[in-house]
MIDO-380091 format. One record per residue (C-alpha): x, y, z; residue in three letters. Coordinates in Angstrom, 1 decimal, padded with zeros to 4 digits. Each point is the difference from the previous one (the first is absolute). Example, Ala and Ser with C-alpha at 12.3 -4.5 7.8 and 13.67 -1.06 7.14 Angstrom:
2
REC       xx       yy       zz   residuo
REC    012.3   -004.5    007.8       ALA
REC    001.4    003.4   -000.7       SER
% end
This chain:
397
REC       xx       yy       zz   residuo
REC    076.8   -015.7   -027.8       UNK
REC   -002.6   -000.8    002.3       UNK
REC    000.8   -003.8    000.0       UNK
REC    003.5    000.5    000.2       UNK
REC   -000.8    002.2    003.4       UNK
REC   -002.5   -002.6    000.8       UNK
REC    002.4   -002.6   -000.5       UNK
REC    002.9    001.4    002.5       UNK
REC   -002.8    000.9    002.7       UNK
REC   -001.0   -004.0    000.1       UNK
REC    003.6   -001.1    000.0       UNK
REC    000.3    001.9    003.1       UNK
REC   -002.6   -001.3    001.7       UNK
REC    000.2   -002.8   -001.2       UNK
REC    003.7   -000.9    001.1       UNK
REC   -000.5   -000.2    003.6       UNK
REC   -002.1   -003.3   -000.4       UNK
REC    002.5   -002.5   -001.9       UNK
REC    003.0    001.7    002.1       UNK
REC   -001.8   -001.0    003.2       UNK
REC    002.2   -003.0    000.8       UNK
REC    003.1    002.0   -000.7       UNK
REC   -000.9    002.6    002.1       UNK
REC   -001.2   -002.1    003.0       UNK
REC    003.0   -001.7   -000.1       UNK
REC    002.7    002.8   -000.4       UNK
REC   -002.4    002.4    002.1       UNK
REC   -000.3   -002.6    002.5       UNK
REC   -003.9    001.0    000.3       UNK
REC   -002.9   -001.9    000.0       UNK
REC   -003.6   -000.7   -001.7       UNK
REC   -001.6    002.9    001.8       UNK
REC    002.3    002.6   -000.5       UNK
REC    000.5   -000.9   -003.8       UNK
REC   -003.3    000.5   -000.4       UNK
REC    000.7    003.6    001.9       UNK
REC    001.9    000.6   -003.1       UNK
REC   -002.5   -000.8   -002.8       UNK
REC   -002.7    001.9    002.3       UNK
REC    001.8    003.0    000.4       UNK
REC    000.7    000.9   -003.8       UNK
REC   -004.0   -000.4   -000.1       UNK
REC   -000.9    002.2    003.0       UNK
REC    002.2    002.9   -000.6       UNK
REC   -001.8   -000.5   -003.6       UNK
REC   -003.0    000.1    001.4       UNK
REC    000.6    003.4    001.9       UNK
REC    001.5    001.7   -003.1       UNK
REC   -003.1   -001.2   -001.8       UNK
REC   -002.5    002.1    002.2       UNK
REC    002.8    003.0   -000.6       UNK
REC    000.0   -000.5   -003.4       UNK
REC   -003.8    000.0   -000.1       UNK
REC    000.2    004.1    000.8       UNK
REC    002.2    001.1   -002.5       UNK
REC    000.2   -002.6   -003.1       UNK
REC   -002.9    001.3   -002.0       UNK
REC    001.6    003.6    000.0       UNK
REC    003.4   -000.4   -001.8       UNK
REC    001.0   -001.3   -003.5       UNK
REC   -000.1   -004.2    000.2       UNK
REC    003.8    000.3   -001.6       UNK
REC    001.1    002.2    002.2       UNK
REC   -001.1   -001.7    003.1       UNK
REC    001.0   -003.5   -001.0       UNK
REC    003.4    000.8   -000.6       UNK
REC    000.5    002.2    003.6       UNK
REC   -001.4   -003.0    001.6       UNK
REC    002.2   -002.5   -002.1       UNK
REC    003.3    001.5    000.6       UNK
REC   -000.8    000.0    003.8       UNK
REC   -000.6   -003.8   -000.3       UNK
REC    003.2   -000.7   -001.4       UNK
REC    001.9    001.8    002.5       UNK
REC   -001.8   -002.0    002.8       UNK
REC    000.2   -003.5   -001.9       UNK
REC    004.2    001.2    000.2       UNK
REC   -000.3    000.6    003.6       UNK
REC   -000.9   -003.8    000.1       UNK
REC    002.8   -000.9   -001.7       UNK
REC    002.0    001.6    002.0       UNK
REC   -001.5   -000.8    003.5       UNK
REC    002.1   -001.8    002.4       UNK
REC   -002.6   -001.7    002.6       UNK
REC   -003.9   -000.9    000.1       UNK
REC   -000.8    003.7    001.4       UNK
REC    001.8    001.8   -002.2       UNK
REC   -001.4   -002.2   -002.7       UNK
REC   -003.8    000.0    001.2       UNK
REC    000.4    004.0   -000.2       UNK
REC    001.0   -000.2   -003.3       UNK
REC   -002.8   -002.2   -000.8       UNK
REC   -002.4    002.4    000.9       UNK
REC    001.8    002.9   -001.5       UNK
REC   -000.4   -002.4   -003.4       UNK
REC   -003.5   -000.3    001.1       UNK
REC   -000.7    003.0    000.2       UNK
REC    000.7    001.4   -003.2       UNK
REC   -000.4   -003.3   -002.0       UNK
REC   -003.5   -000.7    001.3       UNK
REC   -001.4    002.9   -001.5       UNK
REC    001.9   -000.7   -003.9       UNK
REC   -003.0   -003.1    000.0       UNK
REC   -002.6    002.4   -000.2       UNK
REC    001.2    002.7   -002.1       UNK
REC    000.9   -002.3   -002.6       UNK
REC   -003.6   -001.7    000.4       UNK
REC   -001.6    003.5    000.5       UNK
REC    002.1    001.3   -003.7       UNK
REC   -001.5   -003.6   -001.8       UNK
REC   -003.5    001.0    001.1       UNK
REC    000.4    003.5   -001.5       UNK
REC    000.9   -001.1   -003.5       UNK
REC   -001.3   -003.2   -000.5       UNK
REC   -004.2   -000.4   -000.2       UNK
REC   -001.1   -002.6    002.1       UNK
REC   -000.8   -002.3   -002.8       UNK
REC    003.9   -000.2   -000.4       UNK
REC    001.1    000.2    003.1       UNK
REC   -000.1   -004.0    001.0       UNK
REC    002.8   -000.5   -002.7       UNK
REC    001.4    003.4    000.8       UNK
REC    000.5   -001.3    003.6       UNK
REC    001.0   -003.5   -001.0       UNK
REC    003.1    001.3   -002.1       UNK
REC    000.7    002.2    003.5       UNK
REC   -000.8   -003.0    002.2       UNK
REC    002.9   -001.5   -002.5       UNK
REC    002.8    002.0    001.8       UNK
REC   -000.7   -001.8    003.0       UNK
REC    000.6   -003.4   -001.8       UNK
REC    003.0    001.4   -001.7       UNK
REC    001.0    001.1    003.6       UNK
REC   -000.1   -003.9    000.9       UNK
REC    001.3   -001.5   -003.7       UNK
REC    003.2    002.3    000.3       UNK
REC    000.2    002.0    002.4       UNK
REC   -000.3   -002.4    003.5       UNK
REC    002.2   -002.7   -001.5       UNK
REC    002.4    002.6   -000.8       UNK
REC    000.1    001.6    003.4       UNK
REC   -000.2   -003.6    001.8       UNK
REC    003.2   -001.1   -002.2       UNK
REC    001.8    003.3    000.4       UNK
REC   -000.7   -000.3    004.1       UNK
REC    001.5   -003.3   -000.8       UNK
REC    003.1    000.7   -001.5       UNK
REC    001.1    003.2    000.6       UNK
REC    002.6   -000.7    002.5       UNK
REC   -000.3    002.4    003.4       UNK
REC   -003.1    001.8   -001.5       UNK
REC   -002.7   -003.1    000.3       UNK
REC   -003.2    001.7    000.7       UNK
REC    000.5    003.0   -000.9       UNK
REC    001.1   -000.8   -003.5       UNK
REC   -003.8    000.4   -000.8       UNK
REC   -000.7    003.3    001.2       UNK
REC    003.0    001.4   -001.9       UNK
REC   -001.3   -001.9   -002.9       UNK
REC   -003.3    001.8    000.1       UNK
REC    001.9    003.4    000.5       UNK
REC    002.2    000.1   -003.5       UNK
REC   -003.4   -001.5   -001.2       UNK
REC   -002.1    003.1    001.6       UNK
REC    002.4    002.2   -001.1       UNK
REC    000.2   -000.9   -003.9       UNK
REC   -004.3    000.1    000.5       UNK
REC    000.3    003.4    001.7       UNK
REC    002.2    001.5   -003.1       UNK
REC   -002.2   -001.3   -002.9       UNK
REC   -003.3    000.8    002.4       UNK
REC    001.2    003.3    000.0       UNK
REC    000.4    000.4   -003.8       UNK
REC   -003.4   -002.4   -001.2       UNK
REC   -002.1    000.6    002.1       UNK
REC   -003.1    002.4   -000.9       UNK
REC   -001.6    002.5    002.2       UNK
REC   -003.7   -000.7    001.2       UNK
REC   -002.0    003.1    001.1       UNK
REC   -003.3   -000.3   -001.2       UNK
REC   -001.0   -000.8    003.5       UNK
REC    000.6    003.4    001.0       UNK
REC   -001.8    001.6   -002.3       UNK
REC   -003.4   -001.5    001.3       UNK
REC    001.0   -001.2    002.9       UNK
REC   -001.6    001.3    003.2       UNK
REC    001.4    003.3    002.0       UNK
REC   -001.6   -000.4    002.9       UNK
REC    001.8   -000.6    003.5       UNK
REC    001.9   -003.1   -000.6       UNK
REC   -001.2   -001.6    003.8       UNK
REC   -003.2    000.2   -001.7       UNK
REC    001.0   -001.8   -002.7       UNK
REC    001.2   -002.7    001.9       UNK
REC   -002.4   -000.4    001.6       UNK
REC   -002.8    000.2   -002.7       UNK
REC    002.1   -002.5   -000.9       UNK
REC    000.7   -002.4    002.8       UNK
REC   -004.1    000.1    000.8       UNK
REC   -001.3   -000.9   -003.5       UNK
REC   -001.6   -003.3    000.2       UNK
REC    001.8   -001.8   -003.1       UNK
REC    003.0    001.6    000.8       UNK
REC   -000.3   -001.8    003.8       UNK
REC   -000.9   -003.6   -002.0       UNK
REC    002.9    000.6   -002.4       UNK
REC    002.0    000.4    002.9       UNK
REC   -001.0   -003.3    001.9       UNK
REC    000.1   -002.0   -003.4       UNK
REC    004.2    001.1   -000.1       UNK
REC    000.3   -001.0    003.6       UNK
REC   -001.4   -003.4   -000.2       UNK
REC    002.0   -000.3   -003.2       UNK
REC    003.2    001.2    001.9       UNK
REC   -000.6   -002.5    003.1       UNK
REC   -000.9   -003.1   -002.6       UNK
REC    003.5    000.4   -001.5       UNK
REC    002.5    001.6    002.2       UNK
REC   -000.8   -002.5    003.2       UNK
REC    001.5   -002.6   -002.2       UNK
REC    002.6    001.3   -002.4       UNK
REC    002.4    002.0    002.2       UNK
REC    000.9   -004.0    002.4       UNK
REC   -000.2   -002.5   -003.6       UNK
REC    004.4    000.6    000.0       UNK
REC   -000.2   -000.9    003.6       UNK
REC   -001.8   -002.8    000.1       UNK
REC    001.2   -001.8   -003.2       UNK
REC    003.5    000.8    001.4       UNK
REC   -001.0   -001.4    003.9       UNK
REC   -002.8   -002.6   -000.7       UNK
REC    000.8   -001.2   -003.4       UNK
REC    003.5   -000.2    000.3       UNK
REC    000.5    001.9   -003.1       UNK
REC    003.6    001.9   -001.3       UNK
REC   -000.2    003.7    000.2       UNK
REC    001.1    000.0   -003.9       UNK
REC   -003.1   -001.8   -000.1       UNK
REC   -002.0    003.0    000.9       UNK
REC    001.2    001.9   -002.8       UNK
REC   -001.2   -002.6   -002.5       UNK
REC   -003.6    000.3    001.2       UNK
REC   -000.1    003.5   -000.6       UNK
REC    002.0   -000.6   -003.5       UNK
REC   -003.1   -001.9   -001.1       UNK
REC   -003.0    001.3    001.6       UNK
REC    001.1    003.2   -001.4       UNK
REC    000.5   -000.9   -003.5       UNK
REC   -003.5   -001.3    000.2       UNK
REC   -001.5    002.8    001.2       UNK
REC    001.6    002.3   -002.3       UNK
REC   -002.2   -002.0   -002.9       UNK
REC   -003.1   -000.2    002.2       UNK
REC    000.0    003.3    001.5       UNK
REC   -001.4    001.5   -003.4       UNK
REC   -001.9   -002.6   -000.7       UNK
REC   -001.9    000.3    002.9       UNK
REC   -000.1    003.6   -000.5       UNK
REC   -001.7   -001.0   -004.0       UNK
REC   -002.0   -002.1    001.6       UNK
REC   -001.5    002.6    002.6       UNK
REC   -001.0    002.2   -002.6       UNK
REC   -001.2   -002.4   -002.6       UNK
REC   -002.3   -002.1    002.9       UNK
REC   -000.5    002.9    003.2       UNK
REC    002.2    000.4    002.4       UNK
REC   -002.4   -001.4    002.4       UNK
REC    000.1   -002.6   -001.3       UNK
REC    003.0   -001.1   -000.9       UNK
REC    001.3    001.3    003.5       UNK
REC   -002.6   -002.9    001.4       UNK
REC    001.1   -002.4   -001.9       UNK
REC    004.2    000.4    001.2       UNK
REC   -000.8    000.7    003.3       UNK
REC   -001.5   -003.2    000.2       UNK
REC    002.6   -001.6   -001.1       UNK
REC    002.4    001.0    001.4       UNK
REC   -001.1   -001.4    003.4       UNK
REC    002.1   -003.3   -000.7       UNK
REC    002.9    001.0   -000.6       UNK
REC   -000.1    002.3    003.5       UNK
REC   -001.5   -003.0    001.4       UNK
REC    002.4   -002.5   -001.3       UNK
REC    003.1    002.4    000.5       UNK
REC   -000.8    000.2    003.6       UNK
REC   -000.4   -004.0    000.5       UNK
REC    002.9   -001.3   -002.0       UNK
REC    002.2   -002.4    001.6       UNK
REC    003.5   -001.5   -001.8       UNK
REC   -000.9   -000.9   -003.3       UNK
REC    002.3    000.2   -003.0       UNK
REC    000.6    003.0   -001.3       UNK
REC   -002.0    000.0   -003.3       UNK
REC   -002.8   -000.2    002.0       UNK
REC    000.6    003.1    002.3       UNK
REC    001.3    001.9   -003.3       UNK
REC   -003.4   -000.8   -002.0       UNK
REC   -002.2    001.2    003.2       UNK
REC    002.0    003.5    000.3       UNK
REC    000.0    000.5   -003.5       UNK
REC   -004.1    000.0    000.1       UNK
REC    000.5    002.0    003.3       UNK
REC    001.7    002.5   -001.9       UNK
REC   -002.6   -000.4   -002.5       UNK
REC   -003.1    000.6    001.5       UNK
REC    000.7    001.7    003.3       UNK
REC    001.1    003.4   -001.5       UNK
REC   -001.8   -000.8   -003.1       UNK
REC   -003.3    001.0    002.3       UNK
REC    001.5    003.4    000.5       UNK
REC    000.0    000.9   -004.2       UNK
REC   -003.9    000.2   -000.3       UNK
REC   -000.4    000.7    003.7       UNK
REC    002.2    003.4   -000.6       UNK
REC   -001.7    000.9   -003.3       UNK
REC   -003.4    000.1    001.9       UNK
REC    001.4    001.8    003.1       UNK
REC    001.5    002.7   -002.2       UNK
REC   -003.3    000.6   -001.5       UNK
REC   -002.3    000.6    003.3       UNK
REC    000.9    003.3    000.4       UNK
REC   -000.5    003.0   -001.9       UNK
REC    002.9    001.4   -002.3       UNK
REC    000.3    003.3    001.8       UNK
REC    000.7   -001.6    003.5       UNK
REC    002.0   -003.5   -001.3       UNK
REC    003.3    001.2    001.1       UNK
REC   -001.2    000.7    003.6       UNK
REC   -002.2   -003.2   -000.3       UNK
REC    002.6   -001.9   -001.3       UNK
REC    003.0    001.5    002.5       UNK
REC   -002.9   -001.2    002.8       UNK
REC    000.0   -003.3   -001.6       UNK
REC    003.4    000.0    000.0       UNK
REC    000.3    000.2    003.9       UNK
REC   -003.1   -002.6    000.4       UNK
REC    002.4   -002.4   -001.9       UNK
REC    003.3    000.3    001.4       UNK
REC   -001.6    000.1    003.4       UNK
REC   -001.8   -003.2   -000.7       UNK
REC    003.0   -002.0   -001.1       UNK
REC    002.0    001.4    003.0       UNK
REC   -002.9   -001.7    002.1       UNK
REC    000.0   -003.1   -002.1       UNK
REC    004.0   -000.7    000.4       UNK
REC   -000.1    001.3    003.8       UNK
REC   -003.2   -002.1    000.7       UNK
REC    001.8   -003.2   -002.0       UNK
REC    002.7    000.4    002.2       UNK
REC   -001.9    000.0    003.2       UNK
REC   -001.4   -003.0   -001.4       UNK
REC    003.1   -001.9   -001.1       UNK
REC    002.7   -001.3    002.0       UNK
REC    003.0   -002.2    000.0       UNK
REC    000.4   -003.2    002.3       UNK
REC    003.4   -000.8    001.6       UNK
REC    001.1   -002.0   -003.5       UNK
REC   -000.4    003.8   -001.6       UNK
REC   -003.0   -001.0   -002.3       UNK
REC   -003.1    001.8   -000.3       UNK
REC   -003.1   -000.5    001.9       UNK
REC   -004.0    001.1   -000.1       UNK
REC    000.7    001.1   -004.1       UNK
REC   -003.0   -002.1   -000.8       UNK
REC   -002.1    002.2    002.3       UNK
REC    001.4    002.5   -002.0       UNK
REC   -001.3   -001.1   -003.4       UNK
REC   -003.6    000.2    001.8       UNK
REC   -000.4    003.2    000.6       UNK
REC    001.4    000.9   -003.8       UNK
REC   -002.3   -002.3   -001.4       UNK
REC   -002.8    001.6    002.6       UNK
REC    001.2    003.5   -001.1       UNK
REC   -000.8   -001.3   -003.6       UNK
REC   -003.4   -001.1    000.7       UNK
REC   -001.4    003.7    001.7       UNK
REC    001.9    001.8   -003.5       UNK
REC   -002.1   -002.5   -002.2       UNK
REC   -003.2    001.8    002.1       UNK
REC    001.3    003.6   -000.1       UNK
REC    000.7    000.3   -003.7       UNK
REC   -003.2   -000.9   -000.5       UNK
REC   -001.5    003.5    001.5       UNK
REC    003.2    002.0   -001.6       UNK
REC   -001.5    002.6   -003.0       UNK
REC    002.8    000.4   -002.4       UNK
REC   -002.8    003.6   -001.0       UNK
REC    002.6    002.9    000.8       UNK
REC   -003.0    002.0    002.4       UNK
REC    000.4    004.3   -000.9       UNK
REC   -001.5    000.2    003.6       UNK
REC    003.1   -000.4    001.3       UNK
REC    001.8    003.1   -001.8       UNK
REC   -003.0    002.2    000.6       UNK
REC    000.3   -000.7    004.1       UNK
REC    003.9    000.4   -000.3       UNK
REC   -000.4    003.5   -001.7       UNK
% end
């Protein structure tokens, strides 16, 4: 159940960025305030995040998630239904709002059940909804926005209503109540908590680790529709074939990473992809017309690697705080990462822009400062205890 709410959450977000030349064109916007979109899901996220942080740890996981759930799909119909960009931004950060919190409770209930010797696979098969998301569900809602007559754009979002709304019904039956965090966790005024939180050294570290993850992913991915449509010369059905394949990779390689975390450290492992994956951002962000096999081979290890780095990076993140305070830590997190990638696609777009023939300029500068972002999480995870510290419970009681 958590998967399935996992995977509905991503296809949300993850719509706006392949729908970008569609919208551009039938908004009649531009670069920067496309990326006013994408940024404005994250930030209202962000904000709902730090909310979240003061009551999450003091009601039933179940119960929660599936308040905060139903919310989401009403906003993700207001987007549907919106008839300009204003209208549609609002609704954007209504979704945000209520979707950018869904992240973190479903990592917060995997942390809770799972031991951390587990919890690199456990977060792989997650991590799997949001290749799913990009197997299925993009090409579905690109060829729906396609075909579906006066609808176009927002063929997707209705998509991802029904979708919510067969999740929310079986949610509702399935899925078990988690309390045990009330039962030992702390009583104590809940500002205090955040703080004892917010303040704890490895909590701080976790926190920059996600960010610098965020900003080496999310400069890049939210403009790759744009500039394969503007610079490559690229069909928009072409689009929904990239995310056709690099999805069906991932969904193999996601828990294989995930096996592979647990079996060799996630440390290690986390290393080893994030190194890697500094070609493909590299050569993503330099490619020129070339045919297409070769652009399809280079998004597909894109796809691959770039949120392959988040599987082990996740599983150590979940485990730097203690059990009684990961809700609040994780709702915190939660906040630190959506407001991140809002930065990332908002800075990207201050960086990009498009020349009088309408193609895309400065995305190579772009690629720079993902790969730079790379580098400093390569030096952060390095001083990142996965040791769940008691301290921290003790000061928030």
């Amino acid at each position: 159940m958590l998967s399935a709410i996992q995977f509905t959450h991503i296809l949300d977000f993850m719509i706006m960025m392949p729908l970008g030349p569609q919208l551009i064109r039938v908004l009649q916007i531009d670069t920067h305030q496309f990326g006013l979109l994408l940024s404005s899901y994250t930030f209202t996220a962000a904000a709902s995040g730090l909310l979240a942080a003061a009551y999450v740890d003091r009601f039933d996981r179940r119960t929660l998630m599936l308040s905060l759930y139903g919310l989401f799909i009403l906003a993700t119909l207001c987007c549907g239904l919106a008839p300009n960009f204003t209208f549609l931004l609002v609704a954007r950060a209504l979704a945000g709002a209520f979707g950018g919190i869904l992240g973190a409770m479903v990592q917060t209930m995997v942390a809770d059940v799972i031991p951390f010797e587990r919890r690199g696979q456990a977060m792989g098969t997650v991590m799997a909804a949001f290749s799913l998301s990009t197997v299925a569900g993009v090409p579905l809602g690109l060829f729906l926005a396609s075909h579906m007559g006066g609808l176009g754009w927002r063929a997707p979002f209705f998509f991802i209503v029904l979708l919510s709304g067969a999740v929310f019904i079986a949610a509702h039956r399935w899925l078990p109540s988690l309390t045990s965090h009330l039962q030992r966790g702390p009583q104590g005024n809940v500002f205090r908590q955040i703080h004892a939180v917010a303040k704890e050294p490895n909590h701080q570290r976790a926190y920059l680790f996600m960010s610098l993850l965020m900003f080496g992913g999310f400069t890049v991915v939210p403009y790759i529709a744009l500039y394969y449509t503007a610079n490559l010369g690229l069909q928009d059905n072409f689009i929904a074939l990239v995310y056709l394949c690099g999805g069906a990779a991932t969904f193999f390689t996601s828990r294989l990473i995930g096996r592979l975390a647990d079996r060799h450290g996630k440390q290690r492992v986390f290393r080893i992809i994030a190194v890697a994956a500094f070609v493909p951002i590299l050569v993503t962000t330099h490619l020129v017309p070339v045919p297409w096999w070769l652009v399809l081979m280079n998004s597909t290890v894109f796809f691959i690697l770039v949120p392959g780095r988040f599987i082990p990076g996740m599983a150590m993140i979940t485990a730097a705080s203690a059990p009684q305070v990961r809700g609040t830590f994780m709702s915190l997190g939660s906040s630190v990462q959506m407001m991140s990638s809002g930065l990332a696609s908002l800075v990207a777009g201050l960086i990009i822009s498009r020349n009088p023939a309408g193609q895309i300029e400065h995305f190579n500068l772009v690629g720079y400062l993902a790969v730079a972002c790379g580098i400093a999480s390569l030096l952060v995870v390095r001083r990142l205890s996965v040791a769940q510290p008691s301290a921290v419970a003790v000061q928030a009681s």
